[in-house]
SERO-4910 file (N, C-alpha, C, O; in steps of 0.05 Angstrom, whole numbers):
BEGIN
 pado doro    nc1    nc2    nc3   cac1   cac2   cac3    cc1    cc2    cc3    oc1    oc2    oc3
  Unk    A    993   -326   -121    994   -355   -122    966   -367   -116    965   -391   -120
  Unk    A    948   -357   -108    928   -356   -107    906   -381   -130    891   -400   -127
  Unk    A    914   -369   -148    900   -378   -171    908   -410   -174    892   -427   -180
  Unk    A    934   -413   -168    943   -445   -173    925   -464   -158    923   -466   -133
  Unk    A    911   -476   -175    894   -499   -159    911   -526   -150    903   -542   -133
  Unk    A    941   -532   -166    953   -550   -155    983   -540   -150    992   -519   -158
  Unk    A    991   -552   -141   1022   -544   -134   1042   -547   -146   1057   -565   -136
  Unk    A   1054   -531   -171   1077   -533   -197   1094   -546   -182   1102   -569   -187
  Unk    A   1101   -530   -162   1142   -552   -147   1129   -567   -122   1105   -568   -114
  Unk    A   1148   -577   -114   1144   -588    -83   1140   -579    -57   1160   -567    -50
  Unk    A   1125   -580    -41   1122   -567    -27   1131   -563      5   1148   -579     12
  Unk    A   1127   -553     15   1146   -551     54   1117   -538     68   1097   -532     55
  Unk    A   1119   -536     95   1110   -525    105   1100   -495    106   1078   -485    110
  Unk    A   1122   -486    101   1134   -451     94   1114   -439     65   1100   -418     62
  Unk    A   1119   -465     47   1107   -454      9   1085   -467     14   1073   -469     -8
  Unk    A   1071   -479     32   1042   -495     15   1023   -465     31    999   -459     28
  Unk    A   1043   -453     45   1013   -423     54   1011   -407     28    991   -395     23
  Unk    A   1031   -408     12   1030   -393    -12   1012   -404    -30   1018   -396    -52
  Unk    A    997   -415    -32    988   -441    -45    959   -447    -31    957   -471    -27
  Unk    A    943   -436    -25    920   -438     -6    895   -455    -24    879   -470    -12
  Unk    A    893   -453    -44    870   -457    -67    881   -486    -77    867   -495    -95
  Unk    A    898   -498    -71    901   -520    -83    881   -550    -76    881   -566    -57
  Unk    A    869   -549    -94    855   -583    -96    871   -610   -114    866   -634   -113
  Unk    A    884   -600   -124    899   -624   -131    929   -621   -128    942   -602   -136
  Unk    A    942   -649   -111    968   -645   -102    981   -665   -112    976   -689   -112
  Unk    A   1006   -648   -126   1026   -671   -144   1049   -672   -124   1061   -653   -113
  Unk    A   1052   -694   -121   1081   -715   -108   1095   -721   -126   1092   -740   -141
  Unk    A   1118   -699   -126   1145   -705   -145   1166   -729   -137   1173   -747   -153
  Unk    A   1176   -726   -109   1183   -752   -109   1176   -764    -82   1156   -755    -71
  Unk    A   1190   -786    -67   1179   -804    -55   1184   -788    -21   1173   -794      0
  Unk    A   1206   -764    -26   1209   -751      0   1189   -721      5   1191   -707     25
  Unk    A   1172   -716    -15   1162   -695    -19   1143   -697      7   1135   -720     10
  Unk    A   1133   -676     30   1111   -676     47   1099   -674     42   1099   -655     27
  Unk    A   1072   -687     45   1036   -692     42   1025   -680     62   1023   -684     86
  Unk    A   1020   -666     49    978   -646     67    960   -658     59    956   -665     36
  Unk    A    945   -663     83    917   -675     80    904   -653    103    899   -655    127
  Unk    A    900   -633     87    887   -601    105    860   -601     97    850   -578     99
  Unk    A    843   -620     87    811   -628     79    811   -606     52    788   -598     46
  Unk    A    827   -598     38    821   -577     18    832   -598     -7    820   -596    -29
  Unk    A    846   -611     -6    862   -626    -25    843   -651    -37    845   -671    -24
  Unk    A    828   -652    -56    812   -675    -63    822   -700    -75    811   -723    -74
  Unk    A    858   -688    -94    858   -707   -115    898   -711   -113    913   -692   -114
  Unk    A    904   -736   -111    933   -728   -100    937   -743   -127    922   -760   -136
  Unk    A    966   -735   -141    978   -746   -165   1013   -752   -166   1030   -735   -169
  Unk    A   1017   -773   -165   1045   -778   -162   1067   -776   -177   1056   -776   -199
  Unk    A   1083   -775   -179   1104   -770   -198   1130   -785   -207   1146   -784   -225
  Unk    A   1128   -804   -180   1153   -813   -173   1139   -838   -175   1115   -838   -172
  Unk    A   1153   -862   -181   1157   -900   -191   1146   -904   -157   1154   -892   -137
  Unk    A   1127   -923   -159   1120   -930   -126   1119   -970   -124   1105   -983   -140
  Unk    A   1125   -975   -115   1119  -1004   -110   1104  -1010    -96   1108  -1009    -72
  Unk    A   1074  -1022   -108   1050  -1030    -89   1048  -1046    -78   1031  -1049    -61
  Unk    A   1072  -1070    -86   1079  -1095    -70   1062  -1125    -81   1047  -1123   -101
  Unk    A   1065  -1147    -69   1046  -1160    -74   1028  -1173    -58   1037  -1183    -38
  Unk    A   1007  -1174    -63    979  -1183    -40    984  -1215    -36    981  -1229    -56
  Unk    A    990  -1225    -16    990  -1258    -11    952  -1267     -7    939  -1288    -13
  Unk    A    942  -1233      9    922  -1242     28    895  -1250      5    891  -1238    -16
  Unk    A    878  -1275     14    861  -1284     -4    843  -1261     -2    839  -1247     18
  Unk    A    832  -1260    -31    818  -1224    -29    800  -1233    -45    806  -1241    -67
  Unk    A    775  -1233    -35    748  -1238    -51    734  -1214    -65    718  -1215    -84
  Unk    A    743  -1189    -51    725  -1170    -70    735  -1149    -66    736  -1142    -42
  Unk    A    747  -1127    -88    762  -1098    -90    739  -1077    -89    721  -1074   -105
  Unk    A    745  -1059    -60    738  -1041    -63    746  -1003    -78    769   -999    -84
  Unk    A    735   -992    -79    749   -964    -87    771   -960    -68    790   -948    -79
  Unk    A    775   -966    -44    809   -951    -22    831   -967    -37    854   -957    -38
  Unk    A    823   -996    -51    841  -1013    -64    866   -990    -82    890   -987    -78
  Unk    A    846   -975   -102    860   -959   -120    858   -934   -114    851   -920   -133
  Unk    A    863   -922    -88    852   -903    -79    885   -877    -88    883   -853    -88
  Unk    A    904   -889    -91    928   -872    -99    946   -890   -129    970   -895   -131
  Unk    A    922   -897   -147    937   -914   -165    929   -898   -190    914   -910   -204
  Unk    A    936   -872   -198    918   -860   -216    941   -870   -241    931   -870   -263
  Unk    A    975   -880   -240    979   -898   -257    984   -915   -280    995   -918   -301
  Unk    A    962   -927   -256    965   -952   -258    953   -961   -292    934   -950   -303
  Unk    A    969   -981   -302    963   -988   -330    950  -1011   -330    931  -1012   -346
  Unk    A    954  -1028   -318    943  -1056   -317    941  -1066   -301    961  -1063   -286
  Unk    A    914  -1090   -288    919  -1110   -269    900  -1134   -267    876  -1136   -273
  Unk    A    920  -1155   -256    913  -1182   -266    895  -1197   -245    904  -1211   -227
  Unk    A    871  -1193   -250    849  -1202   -227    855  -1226   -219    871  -1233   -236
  Unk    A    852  -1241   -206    848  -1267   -200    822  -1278   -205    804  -1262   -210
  Unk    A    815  -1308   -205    797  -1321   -214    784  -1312   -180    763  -1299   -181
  Unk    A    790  -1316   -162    777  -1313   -134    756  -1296   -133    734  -1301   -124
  Unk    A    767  -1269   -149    752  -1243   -150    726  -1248   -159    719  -1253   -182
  Unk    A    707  -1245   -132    676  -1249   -147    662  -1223   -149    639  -1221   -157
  Unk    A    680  -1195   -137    662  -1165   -144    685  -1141   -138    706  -1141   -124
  Unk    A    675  -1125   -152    699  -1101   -162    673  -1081   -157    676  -1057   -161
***
């Protein structure tokens, strides 16, 4: 198992030792457990997520903004937005 750089099924505590080499971690669904063991660079979701909506006045999007939106299809800036 060695060779798998990401994780085919879901993972537990027990199967992610089987699994040592992984840099990219797929989230099948919304109960699946997350490792953040500094080896994991790139997390990919699988499961429908609701990002909610921002009331708060937001002048400028940083990269943490979309930091788990790999996604995402579209989004509707506001006129506010003076830097991305």
């Amino acid at each position: 198992m060695e060779r798998f750089h990401f994780n085919p099924i879901p993972l537990n505590e027990y199967s992610r030792k089987l699994f040592p080499n992984i840099e990219t971690f797929h989230i099948y669904n919304k109960y699946n457990e997350i490792f953040k063991d500094g080896k994991i660079f790139k997390y990919v979701i699988w499961h429908d997520i609701n990002i909610g909506i921002n009331t708060i006045e937001v002048k400028s999007i940083g990269d943490e903004y979309f930091m788990f939106c790999y996604g995402m299809k579209e989004i509707n800036i506001p006129s506010l937005i003076s830097e991305i």
